[in-house]
KOLFI-776532 format. One record per residue (C-alpha): residue number from 1; x, y, z. Coordinates in pm, 1 decimal, decimal comma. Layout:
N
PT  num         x         y         z
PT  NUM         X         Y         Z
...
***
This chain:
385
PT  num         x         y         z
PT    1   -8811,3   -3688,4  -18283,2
PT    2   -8611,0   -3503,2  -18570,2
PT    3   -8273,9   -3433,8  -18512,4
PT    4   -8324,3   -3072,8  -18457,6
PT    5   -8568,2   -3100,4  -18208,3
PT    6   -8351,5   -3349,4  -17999,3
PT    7   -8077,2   -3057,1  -18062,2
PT    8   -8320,7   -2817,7  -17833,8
PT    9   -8408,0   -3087,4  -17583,6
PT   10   -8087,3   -3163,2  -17469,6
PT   11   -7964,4   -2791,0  -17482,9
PT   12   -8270,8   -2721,2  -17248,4
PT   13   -8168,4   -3000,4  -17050,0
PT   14   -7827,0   -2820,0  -17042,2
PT   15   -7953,2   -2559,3  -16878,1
PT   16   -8050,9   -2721,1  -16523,9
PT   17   -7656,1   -2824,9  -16510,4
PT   18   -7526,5   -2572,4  -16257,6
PT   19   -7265,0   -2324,8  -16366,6
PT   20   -6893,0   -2313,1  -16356,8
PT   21   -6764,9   -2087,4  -16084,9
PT   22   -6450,8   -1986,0  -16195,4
PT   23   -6274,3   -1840,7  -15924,5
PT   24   -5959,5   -1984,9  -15694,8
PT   25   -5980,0   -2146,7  -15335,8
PT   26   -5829,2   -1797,5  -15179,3
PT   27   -6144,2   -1640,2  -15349,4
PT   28   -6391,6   -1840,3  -15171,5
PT   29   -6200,7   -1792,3  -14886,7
PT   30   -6200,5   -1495,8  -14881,6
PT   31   -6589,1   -1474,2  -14946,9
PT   32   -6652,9   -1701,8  -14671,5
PT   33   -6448,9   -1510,1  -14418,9
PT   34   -6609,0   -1175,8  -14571,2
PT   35   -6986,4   -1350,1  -14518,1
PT   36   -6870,4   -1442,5  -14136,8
PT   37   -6765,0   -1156,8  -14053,9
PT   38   -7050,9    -977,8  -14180,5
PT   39   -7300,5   -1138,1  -14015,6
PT   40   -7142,6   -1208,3  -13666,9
PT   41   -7060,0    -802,2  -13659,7
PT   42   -7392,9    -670,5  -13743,3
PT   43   -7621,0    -980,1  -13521,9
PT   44   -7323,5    -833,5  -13254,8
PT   45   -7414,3    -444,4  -13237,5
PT   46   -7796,2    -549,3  -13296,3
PT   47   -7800,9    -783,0  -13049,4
PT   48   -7624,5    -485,9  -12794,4
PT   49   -7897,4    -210,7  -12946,6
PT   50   -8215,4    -477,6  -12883,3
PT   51   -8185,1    -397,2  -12533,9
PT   52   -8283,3     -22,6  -12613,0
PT   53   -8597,7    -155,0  -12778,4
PT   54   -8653,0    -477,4  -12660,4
PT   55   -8944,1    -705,4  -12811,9
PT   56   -8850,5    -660,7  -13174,5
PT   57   -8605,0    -947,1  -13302,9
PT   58   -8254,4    -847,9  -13400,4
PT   59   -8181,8    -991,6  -13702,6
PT   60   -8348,4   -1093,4  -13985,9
PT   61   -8312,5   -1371,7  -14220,8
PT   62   -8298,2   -1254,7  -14551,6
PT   63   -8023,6   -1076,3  -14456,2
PT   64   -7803,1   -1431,1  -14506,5
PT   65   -7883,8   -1405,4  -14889,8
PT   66   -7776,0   -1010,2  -14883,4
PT   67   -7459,6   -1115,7  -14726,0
PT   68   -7398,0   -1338,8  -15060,3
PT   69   -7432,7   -1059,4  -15264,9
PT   70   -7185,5    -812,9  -15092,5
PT   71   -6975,1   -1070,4  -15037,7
PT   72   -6930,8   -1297,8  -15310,5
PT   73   -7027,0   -1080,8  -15604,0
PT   74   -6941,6    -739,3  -15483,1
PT   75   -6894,5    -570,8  -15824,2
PT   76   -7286,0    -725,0  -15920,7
PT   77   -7549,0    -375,7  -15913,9
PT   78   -7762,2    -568,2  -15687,9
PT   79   -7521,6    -598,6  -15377,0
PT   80   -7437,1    -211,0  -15411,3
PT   81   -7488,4     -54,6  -15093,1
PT   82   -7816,5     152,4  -15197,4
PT   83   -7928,7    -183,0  -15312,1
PT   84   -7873,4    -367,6  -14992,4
PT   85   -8017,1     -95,6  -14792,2
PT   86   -8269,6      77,0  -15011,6
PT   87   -8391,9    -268,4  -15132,5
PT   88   -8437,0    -476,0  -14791,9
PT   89   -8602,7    -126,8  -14636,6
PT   90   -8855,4     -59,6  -14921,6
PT   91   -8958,4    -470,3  -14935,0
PT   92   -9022,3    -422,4  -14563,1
PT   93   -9258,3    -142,6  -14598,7
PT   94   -9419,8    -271,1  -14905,5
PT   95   -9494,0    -654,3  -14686,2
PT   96   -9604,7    -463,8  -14406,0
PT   97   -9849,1    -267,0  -14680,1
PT   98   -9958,0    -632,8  -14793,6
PT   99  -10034,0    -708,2  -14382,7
PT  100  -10249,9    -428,0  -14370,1
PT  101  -10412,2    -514,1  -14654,1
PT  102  -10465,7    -848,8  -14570,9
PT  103  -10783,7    -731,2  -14414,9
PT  104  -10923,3    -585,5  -14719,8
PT  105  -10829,1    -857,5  -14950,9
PT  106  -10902,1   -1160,7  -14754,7
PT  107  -10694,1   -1370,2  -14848,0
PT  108  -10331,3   -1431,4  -14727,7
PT  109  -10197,8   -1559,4  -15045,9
PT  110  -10308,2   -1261,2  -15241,5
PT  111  -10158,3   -1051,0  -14968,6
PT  112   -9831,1   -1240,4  -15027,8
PT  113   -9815,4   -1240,6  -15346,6
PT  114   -9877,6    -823,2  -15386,2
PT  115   -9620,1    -812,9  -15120,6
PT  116   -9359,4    -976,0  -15325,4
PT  117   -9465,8    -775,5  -15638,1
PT  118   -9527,9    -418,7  -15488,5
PT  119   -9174,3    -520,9  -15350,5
PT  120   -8994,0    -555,5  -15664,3
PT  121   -9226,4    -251,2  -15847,9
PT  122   -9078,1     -53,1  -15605,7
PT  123   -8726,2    -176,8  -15614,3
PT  124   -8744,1    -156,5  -16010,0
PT  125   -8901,1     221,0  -15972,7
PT  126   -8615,8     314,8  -15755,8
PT  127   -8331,9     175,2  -15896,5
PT  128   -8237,6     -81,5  -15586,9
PT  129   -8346,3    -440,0  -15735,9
PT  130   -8194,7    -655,5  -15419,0
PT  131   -8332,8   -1018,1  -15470,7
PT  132   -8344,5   -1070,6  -15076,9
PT  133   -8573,9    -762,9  -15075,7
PT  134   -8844,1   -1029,2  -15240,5
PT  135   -8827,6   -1238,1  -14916,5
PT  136   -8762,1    -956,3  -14692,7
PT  137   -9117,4    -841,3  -14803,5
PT  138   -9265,8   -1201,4  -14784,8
PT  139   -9181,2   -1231,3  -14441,6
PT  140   -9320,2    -937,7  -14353,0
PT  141   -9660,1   -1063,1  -14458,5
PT  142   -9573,1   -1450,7  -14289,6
PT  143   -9485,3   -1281,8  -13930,1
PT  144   -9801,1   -1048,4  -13948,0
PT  145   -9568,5    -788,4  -13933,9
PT  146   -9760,2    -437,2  -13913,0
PT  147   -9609,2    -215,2  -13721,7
PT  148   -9372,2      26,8  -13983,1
PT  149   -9100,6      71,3  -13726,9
PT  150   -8989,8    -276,8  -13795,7
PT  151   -8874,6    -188,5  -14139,5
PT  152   -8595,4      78,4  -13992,7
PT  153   -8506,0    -150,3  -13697,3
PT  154   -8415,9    -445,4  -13738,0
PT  155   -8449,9    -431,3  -14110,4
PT  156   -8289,1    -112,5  -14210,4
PT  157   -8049,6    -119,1  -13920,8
PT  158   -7915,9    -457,8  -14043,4
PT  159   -7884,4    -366,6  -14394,0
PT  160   -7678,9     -58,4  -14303,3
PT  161   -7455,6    -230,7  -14068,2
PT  162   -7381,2    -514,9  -14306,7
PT  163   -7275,6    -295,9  -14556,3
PT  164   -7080,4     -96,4  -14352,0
PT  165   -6859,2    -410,1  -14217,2
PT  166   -6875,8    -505,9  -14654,0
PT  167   -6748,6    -159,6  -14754,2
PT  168   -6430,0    -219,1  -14547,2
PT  169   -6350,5    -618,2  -14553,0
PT  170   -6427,6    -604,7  -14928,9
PT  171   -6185,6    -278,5  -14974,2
PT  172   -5884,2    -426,1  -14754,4
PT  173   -5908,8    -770,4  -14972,1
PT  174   -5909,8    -556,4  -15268,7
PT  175   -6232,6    -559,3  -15423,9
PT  176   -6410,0    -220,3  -15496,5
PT  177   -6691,0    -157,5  -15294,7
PT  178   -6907,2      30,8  -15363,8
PT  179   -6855,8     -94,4  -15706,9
PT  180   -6768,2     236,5  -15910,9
PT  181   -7018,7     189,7  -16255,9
PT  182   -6936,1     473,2  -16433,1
PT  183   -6614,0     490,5  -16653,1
PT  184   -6274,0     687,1  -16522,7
PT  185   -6185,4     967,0  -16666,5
PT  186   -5922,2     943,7  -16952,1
PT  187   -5855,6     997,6  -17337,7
PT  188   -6130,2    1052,3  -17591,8
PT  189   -6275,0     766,1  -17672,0
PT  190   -6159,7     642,3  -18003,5
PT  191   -6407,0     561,2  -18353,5
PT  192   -6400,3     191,3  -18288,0
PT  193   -6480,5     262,0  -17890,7
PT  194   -6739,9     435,8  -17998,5
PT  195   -6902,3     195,9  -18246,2
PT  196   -6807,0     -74,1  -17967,0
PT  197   -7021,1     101,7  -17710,5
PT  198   -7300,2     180,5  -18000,9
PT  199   -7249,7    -234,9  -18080,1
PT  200   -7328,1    -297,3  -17677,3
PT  201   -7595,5     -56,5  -17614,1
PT  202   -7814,0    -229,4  -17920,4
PT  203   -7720,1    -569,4  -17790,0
PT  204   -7848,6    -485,5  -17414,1
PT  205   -8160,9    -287,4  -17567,0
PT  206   -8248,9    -603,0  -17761,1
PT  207   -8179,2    -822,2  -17494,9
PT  208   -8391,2    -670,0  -17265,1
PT  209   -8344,6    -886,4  -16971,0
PT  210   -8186,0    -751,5  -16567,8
PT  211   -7821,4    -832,1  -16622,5
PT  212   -7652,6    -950,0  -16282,5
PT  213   -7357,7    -700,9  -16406,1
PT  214   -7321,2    -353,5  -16524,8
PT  215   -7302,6    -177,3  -16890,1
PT  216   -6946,6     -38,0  -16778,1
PT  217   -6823,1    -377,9  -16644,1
PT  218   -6975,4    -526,8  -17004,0
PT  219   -6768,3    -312,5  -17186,4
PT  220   -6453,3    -329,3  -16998,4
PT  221   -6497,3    -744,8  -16981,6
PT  222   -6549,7    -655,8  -17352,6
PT  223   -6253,0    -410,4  -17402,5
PT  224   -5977,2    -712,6  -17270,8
PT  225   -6086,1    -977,1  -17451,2
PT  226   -6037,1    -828,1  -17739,7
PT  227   -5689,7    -751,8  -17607,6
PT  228   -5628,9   -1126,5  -17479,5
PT  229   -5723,9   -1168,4  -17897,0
PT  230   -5483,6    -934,4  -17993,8
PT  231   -5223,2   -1027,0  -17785,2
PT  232   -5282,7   -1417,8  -17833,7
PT  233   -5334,0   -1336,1  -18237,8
PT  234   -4977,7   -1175,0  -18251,4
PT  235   -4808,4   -1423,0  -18029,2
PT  236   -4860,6   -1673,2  -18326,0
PT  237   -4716,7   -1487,7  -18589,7
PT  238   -4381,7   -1624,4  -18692,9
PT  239   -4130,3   -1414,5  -18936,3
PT  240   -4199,8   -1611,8  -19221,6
PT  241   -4532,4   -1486,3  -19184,5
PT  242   -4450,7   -1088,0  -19240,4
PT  243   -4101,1   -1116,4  -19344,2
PT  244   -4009,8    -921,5  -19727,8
PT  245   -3939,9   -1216,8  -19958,0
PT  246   -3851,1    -982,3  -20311,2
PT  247   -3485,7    -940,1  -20160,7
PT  248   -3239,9    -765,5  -20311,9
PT  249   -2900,2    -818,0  -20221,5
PT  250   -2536,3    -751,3  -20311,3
PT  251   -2191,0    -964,2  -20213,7
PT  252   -1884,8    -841,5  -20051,1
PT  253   -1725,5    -727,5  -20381,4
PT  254   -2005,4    -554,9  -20525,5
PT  255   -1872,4    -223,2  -20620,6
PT  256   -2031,5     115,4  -20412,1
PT  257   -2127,4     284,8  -20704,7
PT  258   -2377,5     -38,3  -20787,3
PT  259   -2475,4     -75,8  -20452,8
PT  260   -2580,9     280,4  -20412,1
PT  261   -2767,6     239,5  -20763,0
PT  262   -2963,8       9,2  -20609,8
PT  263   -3070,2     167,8  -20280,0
PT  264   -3176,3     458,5  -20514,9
PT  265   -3394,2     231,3  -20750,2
PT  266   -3566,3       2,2  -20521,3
PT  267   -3622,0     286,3  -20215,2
PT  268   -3452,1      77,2  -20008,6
PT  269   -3227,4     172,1  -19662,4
PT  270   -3058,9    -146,0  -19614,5
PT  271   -2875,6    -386,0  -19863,7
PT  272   -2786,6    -771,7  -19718,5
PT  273   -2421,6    -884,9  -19815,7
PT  274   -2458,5   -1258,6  -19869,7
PT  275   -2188,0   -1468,3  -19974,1
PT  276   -2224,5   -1777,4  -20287,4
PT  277   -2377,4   -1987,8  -20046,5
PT  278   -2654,2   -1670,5  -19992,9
PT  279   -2509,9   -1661,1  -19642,1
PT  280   -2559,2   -1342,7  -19422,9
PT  281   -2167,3   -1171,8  -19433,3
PT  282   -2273,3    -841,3  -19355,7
PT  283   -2517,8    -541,9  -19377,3
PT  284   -2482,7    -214,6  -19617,1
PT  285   -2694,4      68,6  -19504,0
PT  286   -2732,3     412,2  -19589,5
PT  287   -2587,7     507,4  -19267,3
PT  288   -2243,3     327,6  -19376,8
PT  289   -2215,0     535,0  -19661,9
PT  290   -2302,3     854,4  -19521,5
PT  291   -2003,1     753,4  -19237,6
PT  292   -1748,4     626,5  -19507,6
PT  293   -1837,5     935,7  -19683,1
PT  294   -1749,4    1206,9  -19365,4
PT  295   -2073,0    1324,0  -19358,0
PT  296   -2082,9    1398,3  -19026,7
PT  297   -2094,6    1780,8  -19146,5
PT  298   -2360,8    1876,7  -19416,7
PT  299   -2061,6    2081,5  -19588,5
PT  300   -1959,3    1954,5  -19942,9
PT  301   -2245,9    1633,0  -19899,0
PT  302   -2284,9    1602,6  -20265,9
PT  303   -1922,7    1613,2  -20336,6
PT  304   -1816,9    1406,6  -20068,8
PT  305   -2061,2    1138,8  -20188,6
PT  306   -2014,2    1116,7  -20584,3
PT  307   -1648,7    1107,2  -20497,5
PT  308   -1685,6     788,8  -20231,1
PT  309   -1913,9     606,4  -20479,7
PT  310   -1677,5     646,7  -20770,9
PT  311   -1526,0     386,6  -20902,8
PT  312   -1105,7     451,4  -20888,4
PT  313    -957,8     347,9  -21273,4
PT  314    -604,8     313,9  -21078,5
PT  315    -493,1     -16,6  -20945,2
PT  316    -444,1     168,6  -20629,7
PT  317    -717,1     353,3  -20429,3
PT  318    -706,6     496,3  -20104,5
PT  319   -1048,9     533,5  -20025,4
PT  320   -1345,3     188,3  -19994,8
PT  321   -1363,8      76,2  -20377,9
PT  322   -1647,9    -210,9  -20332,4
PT  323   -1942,9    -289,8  -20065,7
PT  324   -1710,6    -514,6  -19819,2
PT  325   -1516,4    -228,6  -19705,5
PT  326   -1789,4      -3,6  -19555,9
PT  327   -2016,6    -285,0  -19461,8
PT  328   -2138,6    -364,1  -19129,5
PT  329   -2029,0    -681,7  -19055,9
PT  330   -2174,7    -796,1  -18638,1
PT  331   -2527,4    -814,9  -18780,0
PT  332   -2859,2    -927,2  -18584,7
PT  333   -2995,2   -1208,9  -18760,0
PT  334   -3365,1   -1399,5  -18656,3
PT  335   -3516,0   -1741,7  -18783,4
PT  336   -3806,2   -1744,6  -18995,5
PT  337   -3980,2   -1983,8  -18738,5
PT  338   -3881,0   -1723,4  -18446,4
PT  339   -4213,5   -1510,0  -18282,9
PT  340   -4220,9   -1180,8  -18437,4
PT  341   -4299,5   -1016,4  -18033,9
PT  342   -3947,9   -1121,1  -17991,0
PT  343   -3814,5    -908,8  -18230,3
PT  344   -4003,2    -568,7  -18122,2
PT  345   -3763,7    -530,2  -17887,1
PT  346   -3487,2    -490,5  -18082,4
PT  347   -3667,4    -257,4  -18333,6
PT  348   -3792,6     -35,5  -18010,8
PT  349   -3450,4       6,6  -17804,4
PT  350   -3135,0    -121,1  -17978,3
PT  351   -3200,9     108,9  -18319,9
PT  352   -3241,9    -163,4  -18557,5
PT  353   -3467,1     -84,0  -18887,5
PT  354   -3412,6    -427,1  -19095,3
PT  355   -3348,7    -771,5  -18934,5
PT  356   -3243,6   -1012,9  -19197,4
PT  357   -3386,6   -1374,9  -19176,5
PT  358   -3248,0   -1697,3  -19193,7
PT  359   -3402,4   -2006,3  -19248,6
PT  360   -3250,7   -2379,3  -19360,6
PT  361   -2864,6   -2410,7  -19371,9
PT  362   -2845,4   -2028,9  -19212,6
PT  363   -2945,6   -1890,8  -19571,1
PT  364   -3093,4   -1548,0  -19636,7
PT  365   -3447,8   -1622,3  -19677,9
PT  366   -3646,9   -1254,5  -19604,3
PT  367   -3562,7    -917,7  -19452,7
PT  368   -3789,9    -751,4  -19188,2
PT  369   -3831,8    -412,9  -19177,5
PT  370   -3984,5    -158,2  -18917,8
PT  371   -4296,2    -111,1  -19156,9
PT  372   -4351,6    -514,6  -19174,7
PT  373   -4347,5    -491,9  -18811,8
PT  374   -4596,2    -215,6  -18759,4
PT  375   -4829,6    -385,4  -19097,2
PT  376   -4852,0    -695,8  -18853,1
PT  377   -4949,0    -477,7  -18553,2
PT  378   -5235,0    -341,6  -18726,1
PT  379   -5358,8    -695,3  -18844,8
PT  380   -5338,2    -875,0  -18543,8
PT  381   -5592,6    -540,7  -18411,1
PT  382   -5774,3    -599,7  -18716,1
PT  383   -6123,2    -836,2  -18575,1
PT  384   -6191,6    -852,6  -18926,1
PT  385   -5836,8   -1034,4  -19015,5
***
């Protein structure tokens, strides 16, 4: 056997291992209480109403495997109430159909077998597939069931009632039931949920296989995973990662006039102060010139500006002569190694635009800006990064 074809054989072998059911021990709980209930409730009011037409049983055993589908997977399009009830009531009718034409045919076990297949034509046709329906309609043609009435009671009557008792356990245990399939209302969707939804549609057409879950449910399964990406994708990105290496910086004696120069030059908002050890000693923004300046009023701006960054000849100056006396000096520092989510934050609510970064020894190392932040946003929703 080549090694590819042993590949295949144990991956079909693979298949016959049953699935993972990935849901807690307060979920099956609550699906076991749900399926009790069910079924004790609706044998209960059938049991009282067989009395009023007495001769016809009161319950009927594919309802068990219905009560797994509005219990356990309530969201699934086959446990939907139309499906439940529409589903078991049209399988009846089309077994009883098979009975009758038992006597044309024959042959039992043709008569079965059209009763299981009109069963699921019609169920297909109608837009109820309900896999119980299949045995609903096979026991039908088992019993010898003819008479029509039996598909309304117990059949119909059953179906009804245990969706009725699903409708409100499933609801008060929080699980939507009916299970809404269509979208709620909101914003237009955007380009890539668009191409997203174009994406699924071509993936289900060439599929082309019953899906025990809807198109909507698809897309929203779809829709947070690729936020559980996003959000696990930006979770890993450190500052080193985004942070501005090309720094520019200035000490605490670099004259105004200079430092101003270079905010100009370089399009910059925010000049580190670093000491000779390229230690963080302060911060010089535009803001600190603009409030060493007075230029709280727009009145004189120009003037008021040449005349702060110009350098005094005199030994004496009473006005800030180099970059230490305006500086900020209480200034939010991060490690290159720290998340960059822990820093948004502090961009978003405290008014910070630049976060210098510090790495071995508590030396300047990068800068982060509001842009770097919002360039690492869009990566991280990037699929393609």
């Amino acid at each position: 056997m080549t090694q590819r074809a042993a590949f295949f054989t144990r991956a079909w072998w693979r298949g016959f291992r049953p699935a993972r059911t990935r849901i807690n021990s307060r979920e099956r709980l609550r699906i076991v209480i749900g399926s009790l209930l069910g079924i004790f409730l609706t044998a209960l009011l059938c049991h009282l109403a067989d009395r009023m037409m007495p001769g016809l049983p009161w319950l009927v055993a594919p309802l068990g495997a219905s009560a797994v589908l509005v219990y356990a997977v309530p969201a699934s399009p086959m446990a939907q109430p139309w499906n439940v009830v529409g589903g078991n009531t049209l399988s009846a009718l089309a077994g009883i159909a098979g009975v009758h034409g038992m006597h044309l045919l024959g042959s039992p076990e043709l008569a079965a077998a059209l009763g299981v297949a009109t069963a699921i034509a019609l169920m297909l046709a109608l837009r109820c597939l309900h896999p119980p329906g299949g045995a609903t309609a096979l026991m039908m043609v088992l019993g010898g069931v003819a008479d029509p009435v039996f598909a309304f009671y117990p059949v119909m009557l059953n179906s009804v009632l245990l969706v009725a008792v699903g409708v409100a356990y499933n609801n008060a245990t929080r699980r939507a039931y009916p299970h809404t399939q269509l979208s709620p209302p909101g914003e237009a969707p955007s380009a890539e949920d668009r191409l997203l939804e174009a994406d699924l549609d071509a993936v289900l057409a060439r599929y082309n296989q019953v899906l025990d879950v809807s198109r909507d449910d698809l897309k929203t399964l779809l829709a947070e995973i690729r936020l559980r990406a996003y959000e696990r994708k930006l979770a890993e990105v450190r500052c080193a990662d985004v942070m501005s290496r090309d720094l520019v910086t200035v000490e605490f004696g670099t004259p105004l006039q200079e430092a101003w120069a270079l905010l100009r030059e370089r399009r910059i908002k925010a000049l580190p102060v670093v000491d000779r050890s390229f230690r963080i000693a302060g911060i010089i923004t535009q803001a600190d010139f603009m409030r060493a300046a007075e230029l709280d009023l727009y009145e004189g701006f120009d003037a008021k500006l040449r005349q702060l960054v110009r350098t005094t000849r005199s030994v004496y100056s009473d006005k800030p002569e180099v970059v230490g006396q305006i500086m900020t000096r209480n200034v939010r520092v991060a490690g290159m190694h720290r998340r960059l989510v822990e820093l948004v934050p502090l961009f978003a609510s405290t008014g910070h635009h630049h976060i210098p970064i510090i790495g071995e020894g508590e030396r300047l190392v990068g800068i982060i800006t509001q842009s770097d932040v919002i360039a690492a946003l869009g990566r991280a929703a990037d699929p393609s990064a």
